[in-house]
N, C-alpha and C positions, 0 to 999 in steps of 0.2 A: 504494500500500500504506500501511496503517497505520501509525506510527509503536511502537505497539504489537505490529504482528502482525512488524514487521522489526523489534524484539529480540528475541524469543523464538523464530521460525520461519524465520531465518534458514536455517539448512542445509535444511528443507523446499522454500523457493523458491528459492534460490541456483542459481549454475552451480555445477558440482561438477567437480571433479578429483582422481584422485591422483597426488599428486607424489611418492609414494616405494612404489606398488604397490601402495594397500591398496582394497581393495573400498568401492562406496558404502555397503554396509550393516555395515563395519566402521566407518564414519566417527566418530562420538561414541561409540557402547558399548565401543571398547577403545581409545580415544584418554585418554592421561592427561595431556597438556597443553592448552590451547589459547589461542593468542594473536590476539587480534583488531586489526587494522589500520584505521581509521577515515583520510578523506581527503576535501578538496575540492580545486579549484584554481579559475582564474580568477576569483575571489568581486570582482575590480574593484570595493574600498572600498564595496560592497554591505552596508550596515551595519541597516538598517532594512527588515523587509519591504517589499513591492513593495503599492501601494494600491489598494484594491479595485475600484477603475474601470480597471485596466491592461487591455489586453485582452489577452496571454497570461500573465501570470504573480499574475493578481490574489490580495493577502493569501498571496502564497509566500515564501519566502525568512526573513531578518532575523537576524540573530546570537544574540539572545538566545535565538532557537528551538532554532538549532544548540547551543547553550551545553546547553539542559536535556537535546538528545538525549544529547548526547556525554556527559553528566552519568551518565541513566542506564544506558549500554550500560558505561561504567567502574566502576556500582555493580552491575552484572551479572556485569561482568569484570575484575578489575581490570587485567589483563595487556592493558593496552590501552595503542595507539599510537598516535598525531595527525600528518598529516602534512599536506603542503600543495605543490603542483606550480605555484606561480609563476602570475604577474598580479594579485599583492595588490593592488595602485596602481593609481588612475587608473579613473571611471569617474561618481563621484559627486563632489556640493561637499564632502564630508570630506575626498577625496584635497584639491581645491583648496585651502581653507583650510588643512588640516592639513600637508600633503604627505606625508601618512604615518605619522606620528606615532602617532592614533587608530588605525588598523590593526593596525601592532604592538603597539603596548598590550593592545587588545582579544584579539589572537592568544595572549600572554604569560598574558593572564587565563584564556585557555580551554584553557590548558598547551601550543601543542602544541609537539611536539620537535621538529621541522625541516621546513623548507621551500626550494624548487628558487626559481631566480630567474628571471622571466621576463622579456620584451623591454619590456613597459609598468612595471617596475619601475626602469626607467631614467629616466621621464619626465620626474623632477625633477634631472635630472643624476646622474652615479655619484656627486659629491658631496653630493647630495642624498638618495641609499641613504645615506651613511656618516653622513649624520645623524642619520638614525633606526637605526640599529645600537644604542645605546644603550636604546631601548624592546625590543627582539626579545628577550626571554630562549628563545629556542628557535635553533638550527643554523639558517643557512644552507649551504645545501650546492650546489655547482656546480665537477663535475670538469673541464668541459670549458672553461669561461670562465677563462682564466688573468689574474690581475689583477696582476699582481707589479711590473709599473708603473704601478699607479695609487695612489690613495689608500685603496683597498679589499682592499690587499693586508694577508691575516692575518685578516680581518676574515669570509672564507669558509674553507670547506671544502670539501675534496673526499668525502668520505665522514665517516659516525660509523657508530657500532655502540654497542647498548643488552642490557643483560642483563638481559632477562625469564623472571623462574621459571628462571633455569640456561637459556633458551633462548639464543643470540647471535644478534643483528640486527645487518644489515649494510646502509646506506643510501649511496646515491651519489645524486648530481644531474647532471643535461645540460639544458643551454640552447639555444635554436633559436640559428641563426647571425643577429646584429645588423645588417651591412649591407644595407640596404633596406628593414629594417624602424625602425630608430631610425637618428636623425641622429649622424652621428659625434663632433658635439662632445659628446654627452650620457653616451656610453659612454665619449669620449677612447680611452688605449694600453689597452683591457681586449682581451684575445686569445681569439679564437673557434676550437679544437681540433675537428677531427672528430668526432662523439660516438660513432660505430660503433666506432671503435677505440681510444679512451679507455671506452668501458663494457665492452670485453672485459678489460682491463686492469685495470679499479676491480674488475669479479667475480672475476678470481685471484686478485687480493689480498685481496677481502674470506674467499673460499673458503679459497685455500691458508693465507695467512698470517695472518690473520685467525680461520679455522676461523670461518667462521659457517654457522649453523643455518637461516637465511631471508636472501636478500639478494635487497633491494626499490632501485627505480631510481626517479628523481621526475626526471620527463621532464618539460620544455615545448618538446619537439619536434614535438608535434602525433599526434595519434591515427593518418591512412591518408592516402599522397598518393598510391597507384594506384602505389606500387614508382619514382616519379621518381626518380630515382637523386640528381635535385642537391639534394633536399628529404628528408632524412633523419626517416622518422615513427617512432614507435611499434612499429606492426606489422611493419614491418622489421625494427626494431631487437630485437625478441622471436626472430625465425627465427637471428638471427644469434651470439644468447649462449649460452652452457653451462650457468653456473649462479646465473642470474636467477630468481628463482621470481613475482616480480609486478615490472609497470611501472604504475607509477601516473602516468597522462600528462595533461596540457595545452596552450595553446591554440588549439585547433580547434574548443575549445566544446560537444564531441562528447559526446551524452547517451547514454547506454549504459547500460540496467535491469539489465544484471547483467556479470559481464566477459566481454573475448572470448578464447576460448583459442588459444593457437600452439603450435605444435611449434619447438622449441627446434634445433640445430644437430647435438644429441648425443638427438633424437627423442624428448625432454621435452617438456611441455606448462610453460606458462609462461601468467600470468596479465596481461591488456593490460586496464586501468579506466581512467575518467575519466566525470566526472558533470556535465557540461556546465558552468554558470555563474552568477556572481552569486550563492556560497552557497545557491543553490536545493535543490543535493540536499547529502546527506550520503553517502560510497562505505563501504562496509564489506566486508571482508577475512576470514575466520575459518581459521587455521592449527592444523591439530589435529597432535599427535604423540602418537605410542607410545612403549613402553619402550623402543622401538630406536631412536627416533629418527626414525621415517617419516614421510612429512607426507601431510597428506590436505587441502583449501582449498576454500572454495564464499566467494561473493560475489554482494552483490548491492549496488543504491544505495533511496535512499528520499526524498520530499520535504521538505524542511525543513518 
């Protein structure tokens, strides 16, 4: 799709759902909000589009592509949010060189407000995260990696929540579990919680005490591992919460044209994205509400 025909015809091509009972053909003509959610993950220090003799991804991808879309869908909307599902690091010689540095910078430049952490973000050691913490002007966020004896304790979050137009957002992060996937001296005492039962957890709070209006989850547990019970994905994780309305997941790389929908626990539908890799695509979100507050949500991804 065009870059073009995905801002303006979004809810035409989108999945569509409602999430608070309203019909597809009430979606935009009595919806008087609408907040739109923008997202990548796995972009692996992907800085530069990909060169035109690649043989899958030729002349795709590149930051400064992503930089213009996100530009205009925020001069469309301005109720727009940036998010990020972890594997910033590690993929190109800018992670080398930089170790990360350039990344965050460049992330801080394209505003966005928080990103989940993922297993490659270790690479350079947890002390090597804590050094570029000072470039991130955006959240990190990760409920389920408890750091409180490392040097990266304070330094996360478990959740934030943002007030858009009187809306309230409610964000939490979940990390894949580190053992076997990164070597233990690079993570050191960082602690890996269950994340099925730290994000039922993080949704009452954001719901009950919180009182938020959308509460979005930034997963790098992985999109679908066939229900394996010791591999905790995505699509599980959607059947099992209450009042999640979107997971925006990572990596597994998983290219998905538009999201896929679950039924929630309490027989909600609940919204499961991720747009594969390497800043290739760009994920878009559109939350509409009425004067009562109902949500209505379609999605789709686009190429960089």
């Amino acid at each position: 799709m065009k870059r073009r025909s995905f801002i303006s015809k979004t809810t035409a091509t989108g999945a569509f759902l409602g999430l608070g009972g309203l019909s597809l053909s009430s979606c935009k003509g009595n919806s008087s909000k609408q907040i739109t959610i923008l997202h990548t993950n796995d972009v692996h220090s992907h800085i530069d589009p990909f060169p035109s003799d690649h043989a899958r991804f030729a002349n795709l991808g590149g930051l400064a592509r992503r930089a213009n879309l996100v530009e205009q869908i925020r001069n469309e909307n301005p109720n727009t949010l940036l998010f990020d599902a972890g594997d910033i690091f590690q993929g190109t010689p800018y992670f080398n060189f930089y170790g990360g540095e350039l990344e965050f910078k460049l992330m801080s430049m394209l505003k966005y407000d928080a990103a989940t952490i993922g297993n490659h973000d270790f690479d350079n050691g947890i002390d090597g995260l804590l050094a570029q913490t000072p470039h991130a002007k955006f959240e990190l966020l990760s409920a389920n990696y408890n750091f409180k004896n490392t040097v990266m304790d304070g330094f996360v979050k478990p959740y934030q929540t943002y007030l858009v137009d009187d809306i309230k957002i409610g964000v939490y992060g979940l990390g894949i579990a580190l053992d076997g996937l990164v070597t233990k001296k690079l993570y050191k005492e960082t602690e890996y919680e269950q994340p099925y039962d730290v994000a039922l957890d993080m949704e009452r709070l954001l719901k009950e005490d919180e009182q938020c209006d959308i509460i979005i989850c930034l997963s790098h547990l992985g999109y679908d591992y066939q229900g394996n019970a010791n591999r905790p994905d995505d699509v599980t994780l959607a059947t099992k919460t209450s009042y999640t309305n979107l997971i925006i997941g990572g990596h597994t790389h998983t290219f998905l044209d538009k999201p896929t929908v679950k039924t929630n626990a309490d027989g909600m539908p609940v919204l499961v994205n991720q747009v594969g890799c390497y800043g290739l695509n760009l994920g878009r979100i559109d939350f509409y509400f009425d004067q009562n507050k109902n949500i209505t949500a379609d999605g789709i991804s686009v190429s960089v």
